[in-house]
C-alpha positions in Angstrom: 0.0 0.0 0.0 1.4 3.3 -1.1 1.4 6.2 1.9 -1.7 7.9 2.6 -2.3 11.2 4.0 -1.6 11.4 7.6 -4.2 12.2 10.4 -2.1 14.6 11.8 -1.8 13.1 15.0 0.6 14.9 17.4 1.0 12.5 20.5 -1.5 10.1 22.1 -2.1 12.4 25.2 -4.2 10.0 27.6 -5.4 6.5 28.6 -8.9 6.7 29.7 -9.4 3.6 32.1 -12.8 2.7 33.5 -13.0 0.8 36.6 -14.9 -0.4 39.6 -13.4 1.6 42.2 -11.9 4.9 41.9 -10.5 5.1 45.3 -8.4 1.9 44.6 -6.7 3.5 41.4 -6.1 6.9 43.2 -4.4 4.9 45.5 -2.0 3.0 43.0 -1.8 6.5 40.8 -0.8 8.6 43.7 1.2 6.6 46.9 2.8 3.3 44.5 3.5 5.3 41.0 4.1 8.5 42.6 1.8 10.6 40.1 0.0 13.6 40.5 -3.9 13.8 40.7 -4.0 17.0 39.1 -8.2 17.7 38.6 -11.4 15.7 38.7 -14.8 16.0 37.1 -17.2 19.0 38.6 -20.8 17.8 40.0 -22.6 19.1 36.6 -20.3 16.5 34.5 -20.8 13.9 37.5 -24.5 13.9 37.1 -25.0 14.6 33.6 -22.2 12.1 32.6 -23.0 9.8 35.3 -19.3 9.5 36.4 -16.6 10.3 38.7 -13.5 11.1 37.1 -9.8 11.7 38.4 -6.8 13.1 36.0 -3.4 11.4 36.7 -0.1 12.7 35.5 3.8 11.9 35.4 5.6 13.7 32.8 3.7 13.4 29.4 1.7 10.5 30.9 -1.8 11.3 31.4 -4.4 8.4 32.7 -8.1 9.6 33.2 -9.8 7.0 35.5 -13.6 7.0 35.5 -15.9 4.9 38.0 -19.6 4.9 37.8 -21.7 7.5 39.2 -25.2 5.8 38.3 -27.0 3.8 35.6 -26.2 4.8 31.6 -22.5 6.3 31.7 -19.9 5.3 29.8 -18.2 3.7 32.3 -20.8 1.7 33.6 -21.9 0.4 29.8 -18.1 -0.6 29.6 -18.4 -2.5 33.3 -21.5 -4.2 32.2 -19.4 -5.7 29.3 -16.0 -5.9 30.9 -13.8 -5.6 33.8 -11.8 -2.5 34.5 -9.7 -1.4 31.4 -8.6 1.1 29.4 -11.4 1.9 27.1 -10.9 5.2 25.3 -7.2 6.5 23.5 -6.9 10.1 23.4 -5.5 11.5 20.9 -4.3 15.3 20.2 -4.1 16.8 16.7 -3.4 19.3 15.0 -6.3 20.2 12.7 -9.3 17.9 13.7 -11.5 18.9 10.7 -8.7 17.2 8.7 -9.2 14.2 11.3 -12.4 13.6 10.6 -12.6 14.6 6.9 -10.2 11.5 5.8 -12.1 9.3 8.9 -15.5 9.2 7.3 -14.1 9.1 3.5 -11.7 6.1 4.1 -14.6 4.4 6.0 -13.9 5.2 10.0 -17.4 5.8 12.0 -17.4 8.9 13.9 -19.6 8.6 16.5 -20.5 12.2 16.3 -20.2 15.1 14.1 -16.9 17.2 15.8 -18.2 19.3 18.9 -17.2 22.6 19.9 -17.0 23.4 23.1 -16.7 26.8 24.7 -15.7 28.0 28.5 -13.3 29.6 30.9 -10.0 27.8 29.6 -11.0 28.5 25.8 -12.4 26.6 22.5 -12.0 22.6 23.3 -12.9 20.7 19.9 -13.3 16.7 19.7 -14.9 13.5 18.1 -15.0 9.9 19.0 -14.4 7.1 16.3 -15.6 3.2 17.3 -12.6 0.8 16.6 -12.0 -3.6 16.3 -10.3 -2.6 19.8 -13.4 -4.8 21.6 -15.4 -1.9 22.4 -12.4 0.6 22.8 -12.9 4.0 21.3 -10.6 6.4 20.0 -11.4 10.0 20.8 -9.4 13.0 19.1 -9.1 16.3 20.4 -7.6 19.8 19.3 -6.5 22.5 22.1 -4.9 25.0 19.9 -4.3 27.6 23.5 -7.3 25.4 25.7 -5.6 26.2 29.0 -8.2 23.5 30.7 -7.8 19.5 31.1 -11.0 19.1 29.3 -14.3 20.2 29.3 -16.5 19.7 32.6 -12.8 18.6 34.5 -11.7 21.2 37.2 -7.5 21.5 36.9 -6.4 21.7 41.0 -4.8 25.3 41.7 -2.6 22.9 43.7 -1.7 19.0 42.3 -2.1 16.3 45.2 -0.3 13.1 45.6 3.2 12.3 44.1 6.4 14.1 42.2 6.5 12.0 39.8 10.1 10.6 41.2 10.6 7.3 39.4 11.0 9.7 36.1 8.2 8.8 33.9 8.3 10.2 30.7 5.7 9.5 27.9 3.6 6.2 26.8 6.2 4.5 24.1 3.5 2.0 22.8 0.5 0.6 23.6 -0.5 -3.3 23.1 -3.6 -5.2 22.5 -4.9 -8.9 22.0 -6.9 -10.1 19.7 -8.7 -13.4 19.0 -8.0 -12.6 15.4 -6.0 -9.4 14.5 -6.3 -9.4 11.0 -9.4 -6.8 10.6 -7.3 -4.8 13.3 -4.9 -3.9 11.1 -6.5 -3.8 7.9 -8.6 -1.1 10.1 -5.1 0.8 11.0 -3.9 0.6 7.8 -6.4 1.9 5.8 -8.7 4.0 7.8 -5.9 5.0 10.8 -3.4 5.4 7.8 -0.7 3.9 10.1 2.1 2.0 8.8 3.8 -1.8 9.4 6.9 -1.3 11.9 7.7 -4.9 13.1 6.5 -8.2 13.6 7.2 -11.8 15.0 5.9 -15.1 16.0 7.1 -18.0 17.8 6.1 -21.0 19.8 7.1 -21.7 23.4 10.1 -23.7 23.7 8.0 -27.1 24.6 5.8 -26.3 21.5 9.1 -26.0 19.4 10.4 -29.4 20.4 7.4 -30.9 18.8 7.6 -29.2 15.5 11.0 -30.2 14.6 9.3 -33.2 12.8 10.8 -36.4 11.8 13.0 -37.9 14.0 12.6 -35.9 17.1 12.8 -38.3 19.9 10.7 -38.1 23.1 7.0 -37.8 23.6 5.1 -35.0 22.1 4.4 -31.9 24.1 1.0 -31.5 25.5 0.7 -27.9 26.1 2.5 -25.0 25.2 1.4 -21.9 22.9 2.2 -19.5 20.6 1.3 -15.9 19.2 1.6 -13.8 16.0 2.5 -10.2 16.8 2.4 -7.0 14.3 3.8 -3.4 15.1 1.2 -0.5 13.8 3.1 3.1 13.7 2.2 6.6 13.2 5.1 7.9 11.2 3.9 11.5 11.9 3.3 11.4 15.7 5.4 8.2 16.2 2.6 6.5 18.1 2.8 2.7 17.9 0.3 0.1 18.3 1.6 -3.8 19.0 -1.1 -6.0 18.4 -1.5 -10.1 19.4 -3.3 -13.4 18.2 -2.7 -16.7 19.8 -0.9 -19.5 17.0 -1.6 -23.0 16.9 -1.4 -25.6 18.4 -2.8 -25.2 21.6 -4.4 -22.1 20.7 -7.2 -22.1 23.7 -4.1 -22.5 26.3 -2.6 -19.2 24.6 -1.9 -16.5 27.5 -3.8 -14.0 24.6 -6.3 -16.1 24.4 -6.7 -16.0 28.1 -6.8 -12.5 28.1 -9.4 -12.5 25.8 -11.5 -14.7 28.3 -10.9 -12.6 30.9 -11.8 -9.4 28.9 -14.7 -10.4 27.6 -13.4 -9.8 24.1 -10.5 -8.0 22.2 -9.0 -5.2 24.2 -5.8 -2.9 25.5 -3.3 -5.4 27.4 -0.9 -3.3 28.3 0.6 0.4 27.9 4.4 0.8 28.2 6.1 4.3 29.8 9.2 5.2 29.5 11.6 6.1 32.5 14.9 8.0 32.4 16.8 5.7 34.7 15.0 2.1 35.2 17.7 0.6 37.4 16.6 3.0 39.7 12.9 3.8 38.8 12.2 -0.4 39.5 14.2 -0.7 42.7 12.0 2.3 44.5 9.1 1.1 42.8 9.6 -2.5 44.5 10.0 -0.7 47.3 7.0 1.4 47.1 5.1 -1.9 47.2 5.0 -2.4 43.5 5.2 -5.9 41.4 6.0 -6.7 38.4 5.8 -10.6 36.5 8.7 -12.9 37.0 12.0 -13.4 35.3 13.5 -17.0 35.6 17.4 -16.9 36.7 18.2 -18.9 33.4 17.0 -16.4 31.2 19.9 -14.1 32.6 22.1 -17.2 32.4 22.0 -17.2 28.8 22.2 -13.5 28.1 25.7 -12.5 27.6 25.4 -15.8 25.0 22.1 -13.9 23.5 23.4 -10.6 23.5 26.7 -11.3 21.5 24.3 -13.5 19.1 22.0 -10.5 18.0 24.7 -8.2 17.8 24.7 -6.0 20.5 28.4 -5.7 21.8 28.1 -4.2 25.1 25.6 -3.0 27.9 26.3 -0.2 30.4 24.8 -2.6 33.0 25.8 -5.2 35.2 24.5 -8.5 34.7 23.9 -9.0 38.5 22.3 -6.4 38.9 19.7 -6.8 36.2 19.3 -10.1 37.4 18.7 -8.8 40.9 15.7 -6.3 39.7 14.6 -9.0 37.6 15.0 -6.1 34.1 14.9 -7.3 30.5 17.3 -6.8 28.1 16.9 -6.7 24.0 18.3 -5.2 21.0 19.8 -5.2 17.5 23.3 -3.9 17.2 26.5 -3.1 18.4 25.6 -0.4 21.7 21.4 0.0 20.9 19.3 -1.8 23.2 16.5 -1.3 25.9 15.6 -2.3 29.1 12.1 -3.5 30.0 9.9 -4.9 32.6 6.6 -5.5 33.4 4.0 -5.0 35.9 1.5 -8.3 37.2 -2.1 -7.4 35.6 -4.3 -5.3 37.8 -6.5 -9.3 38.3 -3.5 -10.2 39.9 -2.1 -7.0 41.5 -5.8 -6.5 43.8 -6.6 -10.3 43.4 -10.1 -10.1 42.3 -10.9 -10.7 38.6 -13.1 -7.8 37.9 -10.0 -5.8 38.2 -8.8 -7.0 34.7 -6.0 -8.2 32.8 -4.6 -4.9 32.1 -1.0 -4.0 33.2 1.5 -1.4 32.6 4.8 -2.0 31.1 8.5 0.3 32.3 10.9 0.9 29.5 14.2 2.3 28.9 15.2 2.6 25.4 19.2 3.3 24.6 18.9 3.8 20.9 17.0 0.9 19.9 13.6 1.7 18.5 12.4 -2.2 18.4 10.1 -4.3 20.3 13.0 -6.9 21.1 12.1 -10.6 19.9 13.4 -11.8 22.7 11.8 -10.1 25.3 8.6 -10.7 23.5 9.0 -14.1 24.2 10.2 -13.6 28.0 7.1 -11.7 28.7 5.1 -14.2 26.9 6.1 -17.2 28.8 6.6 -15.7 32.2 2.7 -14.4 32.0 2.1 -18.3 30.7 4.2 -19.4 33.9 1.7 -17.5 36.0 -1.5 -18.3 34.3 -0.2 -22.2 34.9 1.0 -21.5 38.4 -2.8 -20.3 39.1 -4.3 -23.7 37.7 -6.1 -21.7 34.6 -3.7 -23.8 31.7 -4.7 -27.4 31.3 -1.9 -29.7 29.4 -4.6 -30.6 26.6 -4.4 -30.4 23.2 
């Protein structure tokens, strides 16, 4: 497909996550991630909305968390269908009758016609589009000089909670599951206009032993899974969308198919921030009573062997201490890499299902642009290592 005209997207600016219980998430936003709560809906937008709504910052990370304030609000339509997740992107652009002029001709479905909305802060202007996301929405917005968080949310003369000192940056990527992912990025292709960045599949290593074929000795494998992974990017913004199906065999057992059980459909996995200094960042944060999925001491075993095989020639880390904090490490050449870990899913960070499967990944990129193949796979298998240490992956075929 030959370029199209871009959107004119200029950052994603916000997760909007609707959940169960407000208080909870103020609580994670504010004491264990250390952001700011800096305003929340007014009364009018509480009752006409029908929602209580807190804004959460750290650096260019904004997360507006919703709960249900009565019968008929967005967030209680989306708790009806699902368990708490992030179900509206927010994007900021830079003409938004641009937006929505290529939308609607190349096939997207506005929800609305674009709004504008006057008040104290200035001239707010936005539409909603529906998406394959699984009920996800993406909602675009142009501020031009809107001094305001957005229309009907009071800004707080005087932020509460954190300072923001485990040196969050912006959202690098955001990644979704999908029983099948095909439409999904036919969908960003051709209406989003966004553009292939990367892709990969692979099998878990027990999975693998049973498709070497003839004259592999030993008894089959009788569980195991897979998944088919595409990148989506922005090339104007520099927004990118990583997007999962489980592979055969064993496809029910697949950790994405499991998400998609526990979602109720298609949906937002996991949304990865950057940090300045992750060494540091994860060490307070498991301090601060964070924690994050689990790294096997043989995958660190193996990685000066892995790091020499795909080319990168040295890290400014120790190996120990990596190992210690329990950090990923991927790249493609000589000194680019980047460090990653990831957070256990809100289900398993509260214990209680109805919390969801979403999670938040921590990354530190030191010239690598990539999703790192490896790591991909780490991820992949330690959330399958949890799912099985739970009793939810039965060894069947």
């Amino acid at each position: 497909m030959s370029k199209v005209e871009s959107l004119r997207i200029k950052r994603l600016e916000a997760l909007h996550y609707y959940v169960h219980d407000l208080s909870r998430s103020r609580r994670f936003y504010t004491e264990r991630f250390d952001f700011s709560e800096v305003g929340a809906s007014t009364a009018s937008l509480n009752e006409s909305g029908r929602q209580r709504s807190a804004v959460f910052e750290a650096g260019e990370v904004r997360v507006v968390v919703s709960e249900p304030a009565g019968e008929g609000g967005r967030a209680a339509r989306w708790l009806k269908r699902h368990p708490d997740g992030v179900g509206t992107l927010v994007f900021d652009v830079e003409d938004i009758d641009h937006t929505f002029r290529l939308l609607e001709a190349r096939g997207g479905t506005p929800m609305s016609d674009v709004q504008t909305i006057e008040d104290d802060h200035g001239t707010f202007r936005t539409f909603s589009i529906t998406t394959p996301f699984g009920g996800a929405t993406f909602r675009f917005v142009q501020r031009d000089r809107y001094q305001g968080l957005y229309p009907g949310v009071a800004r707080y003369a005087h932020p509460t909670g954190g300072k923001n000192r485990f040196g969050f940056g912006h959202i690098d990527h955001v990644t979704s599951n999908f029983e099948t992912m095909a439409p999904a990025l036919l969908w960003m292709e051709h209406v989003m206009g966004f553009e292939r960045f990367w892709g990969i599949e692979f099998h878990t290593e027990d999975v693998k032993s049973e498709k070497r074929g003839p004259g592999h000795v030993g008894a089959p494998s009788t569980h195991g899974s897979g998944l088919r992974s595409a990148v989506m990017w922005d090339p104007h913004s520099g927004a990118k969308f990583a997007n999962n199906e489980p592979l055969r065999p064993f496809f029910k057992a697949s950790q994405i198919n499991l998400f998609y059980e526990d979602n109720a459909g298609d949906g937002i996995q996991h949304a990865a921030l950057t940090v300045k200094d992750i060494l540091g960042a994860v060490r307070e944060l498991r301090q601060n009573g964070v924690e994050f999925m689990p790294t096997p001491g043989s995958y660190y075993d193996a990685l000066p062997a892995r790091l020499e095989r795909i080319g990168v020639k040295a890290i400014d880390e120790d190996i120990a201490t990596l190992r210690e904090l329990e950090i990923l490490v991927d790249g493609e050449k000589e000194h680019a890499y980047m460090l990653q870990i990831f957070l256990k899913d809100s289900a398993g960070l509260y214990k209680e299902p109805k919390a969801g499967p979403f999670f938040y990944e921590i990354i530190q990129r030191k010239g690598d642009r990539g999703f790192g193949g490896g790591n991909f796979r780490a991820l992949f298998e330690s959330i399958e290592r949890q799912q099985q240490a739970e009793g939810r992956v039965e060894e069947s075929r």
